[in-house]
N, CA, C and O of each residue as an XYZ file, in Angstrom:
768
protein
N      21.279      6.212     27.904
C      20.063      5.413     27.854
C      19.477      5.401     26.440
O      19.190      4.346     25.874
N      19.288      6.749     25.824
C      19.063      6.942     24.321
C      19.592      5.766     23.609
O      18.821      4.899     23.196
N      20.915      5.685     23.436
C      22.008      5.247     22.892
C      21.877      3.511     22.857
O      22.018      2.882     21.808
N      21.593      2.877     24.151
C      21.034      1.535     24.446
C      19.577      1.045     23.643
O      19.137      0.094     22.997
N      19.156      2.407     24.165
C      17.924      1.768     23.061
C      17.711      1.770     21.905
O      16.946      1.080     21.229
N      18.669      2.877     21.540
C      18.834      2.776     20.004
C      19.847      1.218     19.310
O      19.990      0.917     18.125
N      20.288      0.636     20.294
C      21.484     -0.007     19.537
C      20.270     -1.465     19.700
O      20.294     -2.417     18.920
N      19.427     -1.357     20.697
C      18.798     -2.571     21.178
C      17.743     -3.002     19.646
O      17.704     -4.003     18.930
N      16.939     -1.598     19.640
C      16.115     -1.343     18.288
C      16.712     -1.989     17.257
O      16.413     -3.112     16.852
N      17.638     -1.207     16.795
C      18.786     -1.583     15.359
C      18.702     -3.341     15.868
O      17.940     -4.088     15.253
N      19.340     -3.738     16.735
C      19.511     -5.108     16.730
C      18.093     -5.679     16.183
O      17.938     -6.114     15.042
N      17.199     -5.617     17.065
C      15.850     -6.230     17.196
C      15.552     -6.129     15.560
O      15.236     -7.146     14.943
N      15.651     -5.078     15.019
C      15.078     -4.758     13.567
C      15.817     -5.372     12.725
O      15.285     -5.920     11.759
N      16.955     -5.403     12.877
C      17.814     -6.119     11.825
C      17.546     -8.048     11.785
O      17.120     -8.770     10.883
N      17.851     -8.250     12.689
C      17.444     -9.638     13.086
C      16.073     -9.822     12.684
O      15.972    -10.737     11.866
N      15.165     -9.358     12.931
C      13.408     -9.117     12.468
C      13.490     -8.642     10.994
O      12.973     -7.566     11.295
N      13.592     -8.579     10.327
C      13.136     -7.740      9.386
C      11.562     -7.969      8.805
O      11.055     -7.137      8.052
N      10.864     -9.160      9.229
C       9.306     -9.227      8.584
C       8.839     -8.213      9.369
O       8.168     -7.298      8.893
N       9.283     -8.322     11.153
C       8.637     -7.302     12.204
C       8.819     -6.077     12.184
O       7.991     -5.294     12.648
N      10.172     -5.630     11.528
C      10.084     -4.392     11.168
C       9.251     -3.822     10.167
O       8.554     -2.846     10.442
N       9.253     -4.490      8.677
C       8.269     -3.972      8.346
C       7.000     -4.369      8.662
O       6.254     -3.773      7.885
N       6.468     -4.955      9.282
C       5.031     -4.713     10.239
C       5.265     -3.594     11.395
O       4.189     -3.031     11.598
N       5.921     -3.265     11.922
C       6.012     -2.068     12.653
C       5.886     -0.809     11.673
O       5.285      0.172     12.112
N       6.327     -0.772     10.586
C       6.680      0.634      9.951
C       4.893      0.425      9.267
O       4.203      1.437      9.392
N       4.366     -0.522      8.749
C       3.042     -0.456      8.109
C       1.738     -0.323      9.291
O       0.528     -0.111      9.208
N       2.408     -0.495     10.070
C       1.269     -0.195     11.396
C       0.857      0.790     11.716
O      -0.235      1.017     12.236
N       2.127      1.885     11.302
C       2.414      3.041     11.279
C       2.100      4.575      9.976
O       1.628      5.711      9.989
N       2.808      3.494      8.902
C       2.368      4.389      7.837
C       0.963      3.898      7.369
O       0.327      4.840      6.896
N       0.379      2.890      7.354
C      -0.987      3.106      6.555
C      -1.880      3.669      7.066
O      -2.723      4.169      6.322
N      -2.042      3.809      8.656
C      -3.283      4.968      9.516
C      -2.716      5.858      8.560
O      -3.255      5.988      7.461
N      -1.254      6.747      8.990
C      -0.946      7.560      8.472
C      -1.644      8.421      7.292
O      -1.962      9.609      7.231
N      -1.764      7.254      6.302
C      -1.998      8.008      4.671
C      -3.525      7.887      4.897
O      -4.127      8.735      4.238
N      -4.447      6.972      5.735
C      -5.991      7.533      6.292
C      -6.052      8.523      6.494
O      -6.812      9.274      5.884
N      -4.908      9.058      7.859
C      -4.719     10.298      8.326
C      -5.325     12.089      7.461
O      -6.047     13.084      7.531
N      -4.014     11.122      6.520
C      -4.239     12.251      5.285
C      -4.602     12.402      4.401
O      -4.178     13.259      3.627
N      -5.588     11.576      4.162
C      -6.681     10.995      3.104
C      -7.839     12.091      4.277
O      -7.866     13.252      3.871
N      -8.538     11.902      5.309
C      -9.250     12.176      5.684
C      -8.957     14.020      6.253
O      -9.836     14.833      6.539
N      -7.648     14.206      6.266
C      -7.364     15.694      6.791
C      -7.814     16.628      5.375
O      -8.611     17.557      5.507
N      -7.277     16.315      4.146
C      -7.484     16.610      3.105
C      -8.895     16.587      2.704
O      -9.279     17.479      1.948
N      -9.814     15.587      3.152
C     -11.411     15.892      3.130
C     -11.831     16.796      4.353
O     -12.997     17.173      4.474
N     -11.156     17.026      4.971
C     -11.483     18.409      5.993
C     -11.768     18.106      7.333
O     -12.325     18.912      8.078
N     -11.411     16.969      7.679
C     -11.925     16.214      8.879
C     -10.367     16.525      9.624
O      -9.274     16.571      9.058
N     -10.740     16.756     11.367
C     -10.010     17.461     12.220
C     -10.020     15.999     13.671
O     -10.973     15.234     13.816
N      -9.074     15.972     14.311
C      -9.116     15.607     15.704
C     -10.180     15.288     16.467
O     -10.222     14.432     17.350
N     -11.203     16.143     16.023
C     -12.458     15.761     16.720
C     -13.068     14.735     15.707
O     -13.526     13.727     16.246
N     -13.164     14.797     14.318
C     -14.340     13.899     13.919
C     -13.541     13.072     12.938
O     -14.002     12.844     11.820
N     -11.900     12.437     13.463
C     -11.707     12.004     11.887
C     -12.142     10.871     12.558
O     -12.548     11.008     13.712
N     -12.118      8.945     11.645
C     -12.793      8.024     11.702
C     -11.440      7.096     11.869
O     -10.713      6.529     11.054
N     -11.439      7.213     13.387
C     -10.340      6.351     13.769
C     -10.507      4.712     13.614
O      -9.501      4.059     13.333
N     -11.577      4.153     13.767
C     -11.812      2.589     13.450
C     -11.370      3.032     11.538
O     -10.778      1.989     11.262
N     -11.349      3.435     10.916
C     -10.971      3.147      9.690
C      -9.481      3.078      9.595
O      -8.920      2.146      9.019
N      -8.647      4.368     10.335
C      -7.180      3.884     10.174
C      -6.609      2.458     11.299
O      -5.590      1.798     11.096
N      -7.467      2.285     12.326
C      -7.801      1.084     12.710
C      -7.217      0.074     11.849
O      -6.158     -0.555     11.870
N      -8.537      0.121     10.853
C      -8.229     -0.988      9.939
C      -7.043     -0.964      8.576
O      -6.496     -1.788      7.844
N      -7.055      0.414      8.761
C      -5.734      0.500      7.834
C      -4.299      0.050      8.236
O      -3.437     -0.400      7.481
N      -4.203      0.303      9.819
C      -3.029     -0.040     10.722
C      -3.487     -1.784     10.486
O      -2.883     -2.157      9.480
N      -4.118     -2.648     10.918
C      -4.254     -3.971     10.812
C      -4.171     -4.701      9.495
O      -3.709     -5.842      9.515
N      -4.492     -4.273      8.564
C      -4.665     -4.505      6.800
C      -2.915     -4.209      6.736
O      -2.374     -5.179      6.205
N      -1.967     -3.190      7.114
C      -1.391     -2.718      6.661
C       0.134     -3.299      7.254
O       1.105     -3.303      6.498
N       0.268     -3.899      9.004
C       0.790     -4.557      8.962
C       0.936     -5.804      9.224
O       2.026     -6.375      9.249
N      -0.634     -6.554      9.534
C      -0.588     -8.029      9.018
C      -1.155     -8.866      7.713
O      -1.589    -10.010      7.572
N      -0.924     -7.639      6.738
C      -1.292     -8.530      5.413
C      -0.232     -8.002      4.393
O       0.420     -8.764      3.679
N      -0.104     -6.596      4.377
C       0.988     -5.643      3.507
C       2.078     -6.126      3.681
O       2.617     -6.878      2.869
N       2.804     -5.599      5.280
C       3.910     -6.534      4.912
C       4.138     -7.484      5.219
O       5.353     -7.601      5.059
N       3.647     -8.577      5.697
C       3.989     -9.845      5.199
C       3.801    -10.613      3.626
O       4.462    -11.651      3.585
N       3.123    -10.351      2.468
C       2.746    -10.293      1.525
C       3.857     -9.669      0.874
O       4.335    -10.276     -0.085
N       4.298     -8.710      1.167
C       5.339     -7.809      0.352
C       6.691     -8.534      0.831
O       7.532     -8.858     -0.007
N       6.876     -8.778      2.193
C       7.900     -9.609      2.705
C       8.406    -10.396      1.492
O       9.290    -10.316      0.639
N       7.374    -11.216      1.859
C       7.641    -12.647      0.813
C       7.738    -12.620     -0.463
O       8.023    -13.596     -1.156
N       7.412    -11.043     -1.023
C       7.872    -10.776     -2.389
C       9.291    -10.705     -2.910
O       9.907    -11.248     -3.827
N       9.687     -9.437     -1.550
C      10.969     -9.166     -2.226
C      11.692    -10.530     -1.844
O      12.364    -11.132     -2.682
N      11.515    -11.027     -0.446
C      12.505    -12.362     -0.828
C      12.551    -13.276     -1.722
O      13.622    -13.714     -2.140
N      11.330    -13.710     -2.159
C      11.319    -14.545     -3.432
C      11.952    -13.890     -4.611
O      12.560    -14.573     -5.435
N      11.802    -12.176     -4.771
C      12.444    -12.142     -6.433
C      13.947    -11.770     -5.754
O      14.892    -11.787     -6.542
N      14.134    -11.546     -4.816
C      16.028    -11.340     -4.278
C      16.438    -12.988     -4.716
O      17.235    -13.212     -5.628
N      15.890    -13.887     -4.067
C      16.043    -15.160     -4.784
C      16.107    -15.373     -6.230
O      16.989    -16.129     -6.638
N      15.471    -14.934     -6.900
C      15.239    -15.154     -7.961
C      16.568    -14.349     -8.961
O      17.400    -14.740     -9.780
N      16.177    -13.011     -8.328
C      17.739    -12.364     -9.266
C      18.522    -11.431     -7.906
O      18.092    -10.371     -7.451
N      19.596    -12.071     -7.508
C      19.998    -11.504     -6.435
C      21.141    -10.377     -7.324
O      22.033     -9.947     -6.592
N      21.157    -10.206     -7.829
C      21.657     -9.186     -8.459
C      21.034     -7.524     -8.246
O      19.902     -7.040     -8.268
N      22.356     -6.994     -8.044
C      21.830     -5.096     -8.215
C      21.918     -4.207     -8.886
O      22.354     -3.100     -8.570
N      21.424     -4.630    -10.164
C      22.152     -3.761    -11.176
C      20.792     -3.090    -11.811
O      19.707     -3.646    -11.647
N      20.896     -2.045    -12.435
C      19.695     -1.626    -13.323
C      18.497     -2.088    -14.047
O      17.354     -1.660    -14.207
N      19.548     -3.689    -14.639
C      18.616     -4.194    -16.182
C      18.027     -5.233    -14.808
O      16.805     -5.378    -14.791
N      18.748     -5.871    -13.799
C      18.307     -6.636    -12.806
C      16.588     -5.860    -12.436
O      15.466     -6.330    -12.623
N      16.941     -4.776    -11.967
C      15.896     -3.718    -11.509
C      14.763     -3.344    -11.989
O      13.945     -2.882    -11.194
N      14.410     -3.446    -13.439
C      14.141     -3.078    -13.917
C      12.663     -4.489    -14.327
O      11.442     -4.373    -14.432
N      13.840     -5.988    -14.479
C      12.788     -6.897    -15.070
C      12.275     -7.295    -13.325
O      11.539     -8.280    -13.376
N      12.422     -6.915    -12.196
C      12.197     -6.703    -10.507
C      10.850     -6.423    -10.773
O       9.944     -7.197    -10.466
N      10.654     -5.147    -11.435
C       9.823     -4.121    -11.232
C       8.693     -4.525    -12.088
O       7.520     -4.376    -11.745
N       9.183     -5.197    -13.556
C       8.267     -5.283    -14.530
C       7.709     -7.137    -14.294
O       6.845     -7.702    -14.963
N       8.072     -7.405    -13.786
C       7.323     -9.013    -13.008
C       6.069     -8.445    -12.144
O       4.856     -8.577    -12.304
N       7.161     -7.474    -10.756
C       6.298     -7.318     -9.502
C       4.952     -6.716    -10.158
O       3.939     -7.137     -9.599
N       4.688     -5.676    -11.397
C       3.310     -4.708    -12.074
C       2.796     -6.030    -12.466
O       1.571     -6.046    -12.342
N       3.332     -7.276    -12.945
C       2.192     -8.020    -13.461
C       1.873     -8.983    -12.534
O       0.849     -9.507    -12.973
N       2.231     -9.609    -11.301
C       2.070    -10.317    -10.568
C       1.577     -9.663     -9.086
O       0.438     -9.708     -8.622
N       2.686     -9.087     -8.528
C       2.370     -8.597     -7.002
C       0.880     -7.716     -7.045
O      -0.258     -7.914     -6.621
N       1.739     -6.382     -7.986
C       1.049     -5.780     -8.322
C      -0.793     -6.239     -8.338
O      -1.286     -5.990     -7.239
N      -1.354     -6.563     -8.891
C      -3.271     -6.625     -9.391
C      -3.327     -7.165     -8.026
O      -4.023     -6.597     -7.184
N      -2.359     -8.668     -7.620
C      -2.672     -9.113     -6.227
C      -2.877     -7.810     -5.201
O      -3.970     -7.806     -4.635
N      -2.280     -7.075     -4.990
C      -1.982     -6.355     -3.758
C      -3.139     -5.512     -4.020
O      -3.967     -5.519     -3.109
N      -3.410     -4.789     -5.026
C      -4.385     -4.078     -5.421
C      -6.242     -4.951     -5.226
O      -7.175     -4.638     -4.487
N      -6.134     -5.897     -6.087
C      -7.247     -6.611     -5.810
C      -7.493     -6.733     -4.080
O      -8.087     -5.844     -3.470
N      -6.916     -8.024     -3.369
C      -6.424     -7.707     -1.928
C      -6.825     -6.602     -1.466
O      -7.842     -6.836     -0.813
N      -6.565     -5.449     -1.448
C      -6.706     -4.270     -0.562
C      -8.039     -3.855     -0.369
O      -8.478     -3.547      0.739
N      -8.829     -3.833     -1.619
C     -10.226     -3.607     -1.601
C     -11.409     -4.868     -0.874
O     -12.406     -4.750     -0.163
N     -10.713     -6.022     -1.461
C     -11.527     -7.253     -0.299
C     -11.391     -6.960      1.029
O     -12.242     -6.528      1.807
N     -10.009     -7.291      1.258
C      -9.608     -7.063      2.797
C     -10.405     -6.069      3.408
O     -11.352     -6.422      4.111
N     -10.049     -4.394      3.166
C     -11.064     -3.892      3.508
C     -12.444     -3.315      3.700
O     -12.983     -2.444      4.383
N     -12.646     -3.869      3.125
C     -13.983     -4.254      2.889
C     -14.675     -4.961      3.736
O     -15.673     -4.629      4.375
N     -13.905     -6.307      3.711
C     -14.244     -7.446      4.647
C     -14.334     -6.673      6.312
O     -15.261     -6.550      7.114
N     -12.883     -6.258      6.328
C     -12.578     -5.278      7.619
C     -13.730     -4.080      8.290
O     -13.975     -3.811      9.466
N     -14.212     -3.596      7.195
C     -15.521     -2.855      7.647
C     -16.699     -3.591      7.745
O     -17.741     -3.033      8.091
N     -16.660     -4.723      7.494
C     -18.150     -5.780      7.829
C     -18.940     -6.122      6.723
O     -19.907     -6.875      6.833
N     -18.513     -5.503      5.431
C     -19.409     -6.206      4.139
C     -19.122     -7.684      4.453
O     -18.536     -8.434      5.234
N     -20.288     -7.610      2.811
C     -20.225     -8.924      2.815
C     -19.331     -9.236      1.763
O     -18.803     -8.316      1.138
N     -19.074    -10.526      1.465
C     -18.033    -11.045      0.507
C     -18.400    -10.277     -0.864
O     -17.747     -9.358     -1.359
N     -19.753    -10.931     -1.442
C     -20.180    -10.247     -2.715
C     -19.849     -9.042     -2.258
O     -18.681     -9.004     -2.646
N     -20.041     -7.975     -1.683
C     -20.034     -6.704     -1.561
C     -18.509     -6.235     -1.683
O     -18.453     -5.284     -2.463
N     -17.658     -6.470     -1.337
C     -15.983     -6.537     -1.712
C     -15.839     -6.878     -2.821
O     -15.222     -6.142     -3.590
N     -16.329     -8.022     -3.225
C     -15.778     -8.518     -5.273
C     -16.292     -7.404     -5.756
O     -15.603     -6.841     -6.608
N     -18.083     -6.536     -5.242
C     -18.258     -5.789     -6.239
C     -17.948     -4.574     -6.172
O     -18.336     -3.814     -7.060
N     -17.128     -4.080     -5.035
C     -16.298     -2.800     -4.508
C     -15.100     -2.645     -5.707
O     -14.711     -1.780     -6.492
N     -14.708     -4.308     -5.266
C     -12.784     -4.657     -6.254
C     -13.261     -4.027     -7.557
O     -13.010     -2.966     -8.127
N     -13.947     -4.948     -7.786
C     -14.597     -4.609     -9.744
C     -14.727     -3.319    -10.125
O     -14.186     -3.018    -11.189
N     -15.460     -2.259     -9.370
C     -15.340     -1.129     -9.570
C     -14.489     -0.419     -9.641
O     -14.551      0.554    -10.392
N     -13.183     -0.737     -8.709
C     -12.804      0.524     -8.396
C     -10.920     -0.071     -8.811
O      -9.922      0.641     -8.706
N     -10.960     -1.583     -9.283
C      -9.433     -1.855     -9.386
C      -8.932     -1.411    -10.625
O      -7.722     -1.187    -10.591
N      -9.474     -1.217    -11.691
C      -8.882     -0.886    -12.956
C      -8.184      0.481    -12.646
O      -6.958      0.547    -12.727
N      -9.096      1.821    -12.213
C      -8.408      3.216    -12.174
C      -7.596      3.073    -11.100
O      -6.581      3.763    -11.187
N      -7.688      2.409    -10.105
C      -6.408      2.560     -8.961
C      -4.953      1.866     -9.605
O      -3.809      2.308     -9.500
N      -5.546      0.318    -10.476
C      -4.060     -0.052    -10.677
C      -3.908      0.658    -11.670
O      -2.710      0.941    -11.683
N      -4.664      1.365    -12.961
C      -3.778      2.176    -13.454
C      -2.874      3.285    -13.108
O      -1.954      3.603    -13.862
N      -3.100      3.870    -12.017
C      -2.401      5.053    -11.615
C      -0.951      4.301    -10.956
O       0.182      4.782    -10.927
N      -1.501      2.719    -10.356
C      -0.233      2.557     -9.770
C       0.772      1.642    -10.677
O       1.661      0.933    -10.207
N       0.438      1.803    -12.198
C       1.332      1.289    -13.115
C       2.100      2.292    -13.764
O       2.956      2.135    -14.635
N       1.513      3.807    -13.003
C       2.381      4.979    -13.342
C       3.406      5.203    -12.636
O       4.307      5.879    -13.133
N       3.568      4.563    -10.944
C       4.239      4.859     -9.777
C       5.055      3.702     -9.788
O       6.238      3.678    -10.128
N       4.252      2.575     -9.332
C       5.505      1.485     -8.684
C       6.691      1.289     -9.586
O       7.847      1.248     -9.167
N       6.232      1.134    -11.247
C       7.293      0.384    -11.908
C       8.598      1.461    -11.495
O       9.440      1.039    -10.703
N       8.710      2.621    -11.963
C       9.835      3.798    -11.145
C       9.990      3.320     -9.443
O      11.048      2.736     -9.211
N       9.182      3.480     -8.410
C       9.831      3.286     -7.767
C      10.882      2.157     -7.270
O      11.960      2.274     -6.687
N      10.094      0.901     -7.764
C      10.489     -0.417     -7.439
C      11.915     -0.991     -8.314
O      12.587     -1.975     -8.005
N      12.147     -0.052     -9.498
C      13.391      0.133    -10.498
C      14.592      0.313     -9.605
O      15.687     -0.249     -9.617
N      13.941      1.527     -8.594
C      15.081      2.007     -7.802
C      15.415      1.457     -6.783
O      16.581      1.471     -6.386
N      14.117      0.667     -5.958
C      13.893     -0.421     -4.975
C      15.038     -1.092     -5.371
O      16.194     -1.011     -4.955
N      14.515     -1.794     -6.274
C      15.574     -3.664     -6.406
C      16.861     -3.370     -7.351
O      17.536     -4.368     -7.606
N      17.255     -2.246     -7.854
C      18.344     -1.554     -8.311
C      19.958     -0.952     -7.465
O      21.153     -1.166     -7.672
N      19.090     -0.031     -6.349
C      19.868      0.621     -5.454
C      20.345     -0.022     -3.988
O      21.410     -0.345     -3.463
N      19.067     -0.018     -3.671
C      18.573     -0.574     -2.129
C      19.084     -1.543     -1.891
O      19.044     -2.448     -2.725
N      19.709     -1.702     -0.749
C      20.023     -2.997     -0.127
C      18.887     -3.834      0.521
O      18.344     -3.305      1.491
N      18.540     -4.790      0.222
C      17.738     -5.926      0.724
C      17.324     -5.747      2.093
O      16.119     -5.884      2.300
N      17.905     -5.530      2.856
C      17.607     -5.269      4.458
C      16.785     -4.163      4.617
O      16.216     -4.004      5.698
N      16.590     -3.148      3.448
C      16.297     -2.114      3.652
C      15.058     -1.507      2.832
O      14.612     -0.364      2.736
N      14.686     -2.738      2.283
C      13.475     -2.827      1.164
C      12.660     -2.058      1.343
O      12.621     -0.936      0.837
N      11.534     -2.739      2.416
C      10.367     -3.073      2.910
C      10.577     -1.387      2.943
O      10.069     -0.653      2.095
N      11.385     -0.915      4.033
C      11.196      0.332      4.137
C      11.273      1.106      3.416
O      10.189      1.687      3.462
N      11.919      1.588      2.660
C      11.676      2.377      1.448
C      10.606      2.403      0.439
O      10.361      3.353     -0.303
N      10.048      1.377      0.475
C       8.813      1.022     -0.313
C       7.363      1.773      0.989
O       6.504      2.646      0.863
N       7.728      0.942      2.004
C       7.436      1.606      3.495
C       6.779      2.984      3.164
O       5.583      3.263      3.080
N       8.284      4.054      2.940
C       8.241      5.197      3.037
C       7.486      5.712      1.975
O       6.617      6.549      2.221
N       7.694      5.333      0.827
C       7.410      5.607     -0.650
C       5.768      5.711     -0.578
O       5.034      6.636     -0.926
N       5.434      4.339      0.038
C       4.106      4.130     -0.024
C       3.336      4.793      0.694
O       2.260      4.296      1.027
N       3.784      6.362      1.198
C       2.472      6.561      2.521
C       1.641      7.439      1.680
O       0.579      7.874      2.125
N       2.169      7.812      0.158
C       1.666      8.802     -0.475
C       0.461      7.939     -1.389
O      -0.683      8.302     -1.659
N       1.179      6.652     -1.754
C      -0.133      5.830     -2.334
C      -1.129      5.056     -1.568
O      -2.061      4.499     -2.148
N      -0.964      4.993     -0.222
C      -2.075      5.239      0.838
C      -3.004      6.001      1.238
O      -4.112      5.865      1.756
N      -2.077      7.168      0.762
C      -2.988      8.577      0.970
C      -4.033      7.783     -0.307
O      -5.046      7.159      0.010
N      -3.570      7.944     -1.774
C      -4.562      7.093     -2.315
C      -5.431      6.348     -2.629
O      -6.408      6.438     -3.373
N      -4.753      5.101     -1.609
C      -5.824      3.677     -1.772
C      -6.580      4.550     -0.844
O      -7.503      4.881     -1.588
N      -6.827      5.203      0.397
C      -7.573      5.700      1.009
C      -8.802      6.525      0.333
O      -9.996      6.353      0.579
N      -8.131      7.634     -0.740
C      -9.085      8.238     -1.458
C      -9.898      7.065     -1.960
O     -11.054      6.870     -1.587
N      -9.145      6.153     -2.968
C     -10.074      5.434     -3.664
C     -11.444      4.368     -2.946
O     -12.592      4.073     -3.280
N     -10.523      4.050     -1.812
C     -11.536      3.308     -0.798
C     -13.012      4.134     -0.563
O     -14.172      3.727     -0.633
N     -12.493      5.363     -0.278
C     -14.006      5.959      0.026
C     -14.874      6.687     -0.966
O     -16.074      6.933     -0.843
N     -13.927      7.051     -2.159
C     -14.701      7.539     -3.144
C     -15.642      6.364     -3.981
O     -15.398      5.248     -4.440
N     -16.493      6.985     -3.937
C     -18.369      5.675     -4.848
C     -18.088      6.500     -6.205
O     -18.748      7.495     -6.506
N     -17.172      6.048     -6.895
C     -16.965      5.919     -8.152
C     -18.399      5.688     -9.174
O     -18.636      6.656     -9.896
N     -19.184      4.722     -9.272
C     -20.065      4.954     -9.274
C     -21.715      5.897     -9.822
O     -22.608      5.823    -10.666
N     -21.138      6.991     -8.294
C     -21.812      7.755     -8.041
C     -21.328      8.971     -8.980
O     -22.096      9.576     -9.728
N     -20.183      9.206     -8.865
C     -18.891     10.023     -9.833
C     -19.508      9.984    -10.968
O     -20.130     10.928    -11.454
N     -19.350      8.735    -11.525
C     -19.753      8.718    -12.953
C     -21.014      8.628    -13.163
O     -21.240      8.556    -14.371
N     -22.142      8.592    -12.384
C     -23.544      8.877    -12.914
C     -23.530     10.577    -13.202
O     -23.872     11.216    -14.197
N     -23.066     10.943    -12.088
C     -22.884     12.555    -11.663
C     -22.667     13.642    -13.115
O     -23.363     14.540    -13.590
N     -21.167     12.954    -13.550
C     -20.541     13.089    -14.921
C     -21.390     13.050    -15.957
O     -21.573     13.905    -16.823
N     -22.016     11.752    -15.779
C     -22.818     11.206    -17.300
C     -24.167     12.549    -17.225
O     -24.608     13.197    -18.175
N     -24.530     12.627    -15.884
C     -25.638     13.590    -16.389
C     -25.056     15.153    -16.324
O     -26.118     15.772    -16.272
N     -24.535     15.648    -16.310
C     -23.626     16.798    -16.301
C     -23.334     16.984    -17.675
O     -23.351     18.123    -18.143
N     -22.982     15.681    -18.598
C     -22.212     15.709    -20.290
C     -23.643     15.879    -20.532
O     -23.830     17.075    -20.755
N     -25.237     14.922    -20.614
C     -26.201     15.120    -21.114
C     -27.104     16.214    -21.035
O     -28.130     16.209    -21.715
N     -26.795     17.241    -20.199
C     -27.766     18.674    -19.953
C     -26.620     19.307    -21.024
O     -27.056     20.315    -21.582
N     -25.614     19.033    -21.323
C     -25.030     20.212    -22.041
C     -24.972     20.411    -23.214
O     -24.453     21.443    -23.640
């Protein structure tokens, strides 16, 4: 019975591949809430399930379909698997996908928790420069190895997998009031 359903899955997923990766982001982005919020000390009883809620919904009806349509467009573009292929993959996706997906994430959820529009542009504004810098330290490496190694069928997921640690992230950054950080800072440098 195992065995049936495993072969049924494999079929279904292979044939699907947008649905698979919406199954795997449904999955991993609560996830990196999960552990965004375990790491602030929050337990079973009080973590804030409407937020990975919205991380599960943000994560697989906008992530991957959005990312979908990435890698197929640049597999189109250079269906090639080679390194130097991999490499100009990676250094397109930091200037294009990249700010999109980043910008995106902070509207979306935003929107998703009930702000208002202005209130998301002025969330994005704050808080997109230090997030995409950190993730101009990560993706270009991973995505080298993405569109380098990886077979096409097998994208989404590895990026999937890769990504539950920069979830854990966008999560930090989502809830940290940056802001507040840096008033905190600024008067901390001026008493001293």
């Amino acid at each position: 019975m195992l065995t049936f359903i495993k072969n049924h899955w494999r079929l279904f997923t292979t044939t699907h591949p947008l649905l698979r990766g919406s199954i795997t982001y449904a999955v991993l982005w609560p996830t990196g809430s999960l552990i965004q919020q375990s790491l602030d000390g929050k337990n079973f009883k009080n973590y804030d399930y409407w937020r990975m809620l919205r991380f599960s919904v943000f994560g697989s009806l906008y992530v991957a379909p959005t990312l979908y349509g990435w890698v197929k467009l640049s597999t189109a573009m250079w269906p090639q698997m080679t390194l130097r292929v991999g490499l100009k993959k990676a250094a397109v996706e930091q200037i294009s996908y990249g700010p999109f997906a980043c910008a995106s994430f902070f509207i979306g959820m935003s929107l998703l928790e009930g702000k208002t529009f202005k209130e998301a542009i002025e969330e994005t504004k704050q808080k997109f420069w230090p997030t995409f810098e950190v993730a101009m330290c990560i993706w270009p490496i991973i995505q080298t190895i993405n569109f380098s190694m990886i077979p096409e069928k097998n994208r989404i997921v590895f990026v999937s997998i890769c990504s539950i640690i920069w979830t854990t992230f966008l999560a930090f950054m989502k809830r940290t009031d940056l802001q507040n950080s840096v008033d905190h800072l600024e008067s901390n440098i001026q008493y001293k």
